[in-house]
C-alpha positions in Angstrom: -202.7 78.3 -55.5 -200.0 80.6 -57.4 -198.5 80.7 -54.2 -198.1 77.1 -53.5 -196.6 76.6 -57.4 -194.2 79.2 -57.1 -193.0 78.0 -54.0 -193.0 74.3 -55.5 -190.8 75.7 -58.5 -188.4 77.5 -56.4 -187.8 74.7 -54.3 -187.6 72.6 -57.9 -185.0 75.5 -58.8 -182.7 75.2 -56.1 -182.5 72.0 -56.1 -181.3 71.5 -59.5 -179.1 74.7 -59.9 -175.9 73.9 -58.7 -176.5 70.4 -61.0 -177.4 72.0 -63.9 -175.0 75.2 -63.8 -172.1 72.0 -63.4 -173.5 69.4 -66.4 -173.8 73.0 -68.7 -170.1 74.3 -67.9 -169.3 70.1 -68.7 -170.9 70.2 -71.8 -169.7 73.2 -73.4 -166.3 72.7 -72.8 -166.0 69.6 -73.1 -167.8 69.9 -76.7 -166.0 72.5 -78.1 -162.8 70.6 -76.4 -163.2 67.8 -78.3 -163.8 69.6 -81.8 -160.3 70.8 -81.2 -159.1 67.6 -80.7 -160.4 66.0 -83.7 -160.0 69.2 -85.8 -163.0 70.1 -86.6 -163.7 73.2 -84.4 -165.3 76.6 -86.1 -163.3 78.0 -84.0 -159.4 77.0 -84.8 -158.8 80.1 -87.3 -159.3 82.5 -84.8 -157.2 80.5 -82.5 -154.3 80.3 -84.9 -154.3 83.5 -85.4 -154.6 84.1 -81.4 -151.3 81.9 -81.6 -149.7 83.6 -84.2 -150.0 86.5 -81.9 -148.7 85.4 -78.9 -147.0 82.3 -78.8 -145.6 80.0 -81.6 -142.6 78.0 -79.6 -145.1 74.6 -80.5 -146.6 73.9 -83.8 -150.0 74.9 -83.7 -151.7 71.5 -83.9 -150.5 70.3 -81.0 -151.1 73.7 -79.2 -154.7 73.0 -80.8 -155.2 69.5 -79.0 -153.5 70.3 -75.7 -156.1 73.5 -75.7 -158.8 71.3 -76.8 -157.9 68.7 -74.0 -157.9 71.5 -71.5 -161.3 72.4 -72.0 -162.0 68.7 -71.8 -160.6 68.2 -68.6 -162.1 71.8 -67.3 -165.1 70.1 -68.2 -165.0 66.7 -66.4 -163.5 68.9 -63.5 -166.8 70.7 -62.8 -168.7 67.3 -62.8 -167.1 66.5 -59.7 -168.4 67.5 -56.7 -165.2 68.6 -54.3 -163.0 69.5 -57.4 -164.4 73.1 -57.2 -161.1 75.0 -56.1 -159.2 73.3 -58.4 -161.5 74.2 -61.5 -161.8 77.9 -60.9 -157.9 78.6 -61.7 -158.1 76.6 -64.8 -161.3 78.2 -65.7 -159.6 81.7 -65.2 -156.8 81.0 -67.0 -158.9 79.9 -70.2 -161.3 82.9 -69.5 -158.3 85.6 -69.7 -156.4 83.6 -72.9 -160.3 83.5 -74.5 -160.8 87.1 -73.9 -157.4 88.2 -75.6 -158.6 87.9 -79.5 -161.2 90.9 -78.5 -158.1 93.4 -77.6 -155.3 91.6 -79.7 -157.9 90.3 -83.3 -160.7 93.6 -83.1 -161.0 93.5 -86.9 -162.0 89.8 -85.9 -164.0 90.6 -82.9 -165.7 94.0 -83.6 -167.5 94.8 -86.8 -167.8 98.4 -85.0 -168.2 99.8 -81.8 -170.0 97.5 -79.5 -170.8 95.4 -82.6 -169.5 92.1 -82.1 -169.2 90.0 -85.2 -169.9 86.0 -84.3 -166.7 85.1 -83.1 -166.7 88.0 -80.6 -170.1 87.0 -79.3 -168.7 83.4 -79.0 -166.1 85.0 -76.9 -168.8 87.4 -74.7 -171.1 84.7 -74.0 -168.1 83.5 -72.1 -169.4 86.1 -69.1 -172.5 83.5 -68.7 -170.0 80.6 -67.8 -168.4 83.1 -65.6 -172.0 83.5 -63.7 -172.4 80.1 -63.5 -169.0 79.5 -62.1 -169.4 82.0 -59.8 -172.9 80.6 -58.8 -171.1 77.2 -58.1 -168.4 78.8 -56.2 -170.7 80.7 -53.9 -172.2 77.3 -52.6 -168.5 75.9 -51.1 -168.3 76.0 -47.4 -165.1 77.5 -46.4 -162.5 75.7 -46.1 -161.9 77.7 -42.5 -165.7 76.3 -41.4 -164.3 72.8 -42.7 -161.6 73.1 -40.4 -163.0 73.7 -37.3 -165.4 71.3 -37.3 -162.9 68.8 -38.1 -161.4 70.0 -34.7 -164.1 70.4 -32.7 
């Protein structure tokens, strides 16, 4: 009997996975996206001063809307189903440029060593969409296996 349930809720598990791992990436970006847009994100100090930083050749509003929309479309990206390879850049490229405030902002970041204040674990939990991602990447069939059945 535990055996036939376990079995049921693995084969429940896999099948809603890859589903799941996609709508939860969606939701969080698009989310916090949109609070950029409309600018009422938590997280728009440490972003300005992230911009401050690093690049200031825009005014920082509309840096904080064309972020915001990026995350949106990283989002809606992962939703769809073939999209995959074109997601995983962006999502690098916002990963990296997320990850800067905990080496360039530490006094924002660390309240001591391996002691995240709340914007830094904001930041780490970032390693969980990265699992995810990664989970949703490992189900693509190559594009080499794509090819030669094409031309078989």
């Amino acid at each position: 009997m535990i055996s036939a349930i376990d079995k049921t809720l693995i084969t429940f598990f896999k099948r809603i996975a890859n589903p799941f791992a996609r709508f939860g990436i969606f939701l969080v970006f698009f989310w916090f996206g949109i609070l950029k847009v409309i600018g009422v994100s938590p997280a728009t100090p440490l972003v300005q001063h992230l911009f401050e930083r690093t690049i200031s050749f825009m005014p920082f509003d509309t840096f904080l809307i064309l972020f915001g929309l990026f995350e949106m479309v990283i989002g809606v990206l992962f939703l769809i189903k073939g999209l995959e390879r074109m997601v995983m850049p962006l999502l690098a490229i916002h990963m990296v440029t997320t990850a800067m405030p905990l080496f360039l902002l530490p006094q924002e970041t660390w309240s001591g060593f391996l002691i995240p204040t709340l914007e830094g674990q904001y930041i780490l939990k970032n390693v969980l969409i990265i699992a995810l991602a990664i989970g949703i990447a490992a189900q693509l069939t190559p594009l080499s296996d794509k090819r030669s059945r094409l031309t078989k």
